[in-house]
C-alpha positions in Angstrom: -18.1 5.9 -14.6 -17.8 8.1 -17.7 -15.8 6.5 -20.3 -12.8 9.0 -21.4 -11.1 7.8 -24.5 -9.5 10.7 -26.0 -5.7 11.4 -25.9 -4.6 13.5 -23.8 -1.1 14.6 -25.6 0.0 14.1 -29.1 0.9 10.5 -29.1 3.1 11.0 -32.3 5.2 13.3 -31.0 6.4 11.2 -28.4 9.2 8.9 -28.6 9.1 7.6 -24.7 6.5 6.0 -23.0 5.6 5.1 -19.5 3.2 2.0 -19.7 1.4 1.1 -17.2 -0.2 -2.1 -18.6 -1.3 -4.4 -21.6 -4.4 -5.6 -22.2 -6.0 -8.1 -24.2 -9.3 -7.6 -23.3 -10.6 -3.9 -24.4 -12.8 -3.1 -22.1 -9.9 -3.8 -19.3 -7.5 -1.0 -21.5 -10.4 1.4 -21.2 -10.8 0.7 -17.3 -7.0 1.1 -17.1 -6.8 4.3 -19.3 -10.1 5.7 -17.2 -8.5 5.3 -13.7 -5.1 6.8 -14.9 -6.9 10.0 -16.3 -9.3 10.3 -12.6 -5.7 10.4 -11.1 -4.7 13.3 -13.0 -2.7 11.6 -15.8 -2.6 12.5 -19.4 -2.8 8.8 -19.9 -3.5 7.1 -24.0 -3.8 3.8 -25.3 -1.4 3.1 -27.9 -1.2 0.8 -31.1 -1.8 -3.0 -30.4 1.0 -4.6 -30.0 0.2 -8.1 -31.4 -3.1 -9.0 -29.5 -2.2 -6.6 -26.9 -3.2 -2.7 -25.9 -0.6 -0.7 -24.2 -1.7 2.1 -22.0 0.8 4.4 -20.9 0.8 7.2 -18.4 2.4 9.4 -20.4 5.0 10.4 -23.2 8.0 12.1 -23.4 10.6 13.1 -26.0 13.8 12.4 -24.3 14.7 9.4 -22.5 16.2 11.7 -19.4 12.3 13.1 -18.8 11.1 9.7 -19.4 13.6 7.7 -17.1 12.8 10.4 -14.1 9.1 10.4 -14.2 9.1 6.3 -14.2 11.4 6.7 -10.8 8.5 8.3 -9.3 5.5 6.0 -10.6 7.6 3.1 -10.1 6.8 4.4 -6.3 3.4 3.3 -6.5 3.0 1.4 -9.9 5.8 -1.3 -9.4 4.9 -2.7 -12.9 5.5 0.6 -14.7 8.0 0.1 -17.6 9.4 2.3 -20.3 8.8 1.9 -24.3 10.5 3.3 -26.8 9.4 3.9 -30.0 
């Protein structure tokens, strides 16, 4: 499996996130971040959060996009939540 680390929007311009998971470990956030980009996602890790790396699916600027995209992961990603930032 190729390792894909680059963003795939501009994280700073975001202000809602959709994350799929946290990860202590590195190597599992890359796994993560890999597996949501072979499933057609423009999925990014973010900045640690304490010990922990977010990875999200994908970010938004208004909380309306953001709320109506995590209604259709939460469909198959029951542990999908949103950040804000």
């Amino acid at each position: 499996m190729s390792t894909v680390t680059e963003a795939a929007f501009d994280v700073s311009s975001k202000k809602y996130f959709i994350i799929g998971g946290c990860f202590e470990v590195p190597e599992n956030a890359e796994r993560f971040l890999n597996l949501l980009k072979e499933k057609g996602y423009p999925a990014s890790k973010l900045s640690k959060l304490g010990r922990l790396t977010p990875v999200c699916y994908n970010g938004y600027l208004t909380k309306e996009d953001a709320l109506a995209e995590l209604s259709r992961i939460k469909a198959h990603d029951g542990n999908a939540w949103l950040m804000a930032k």
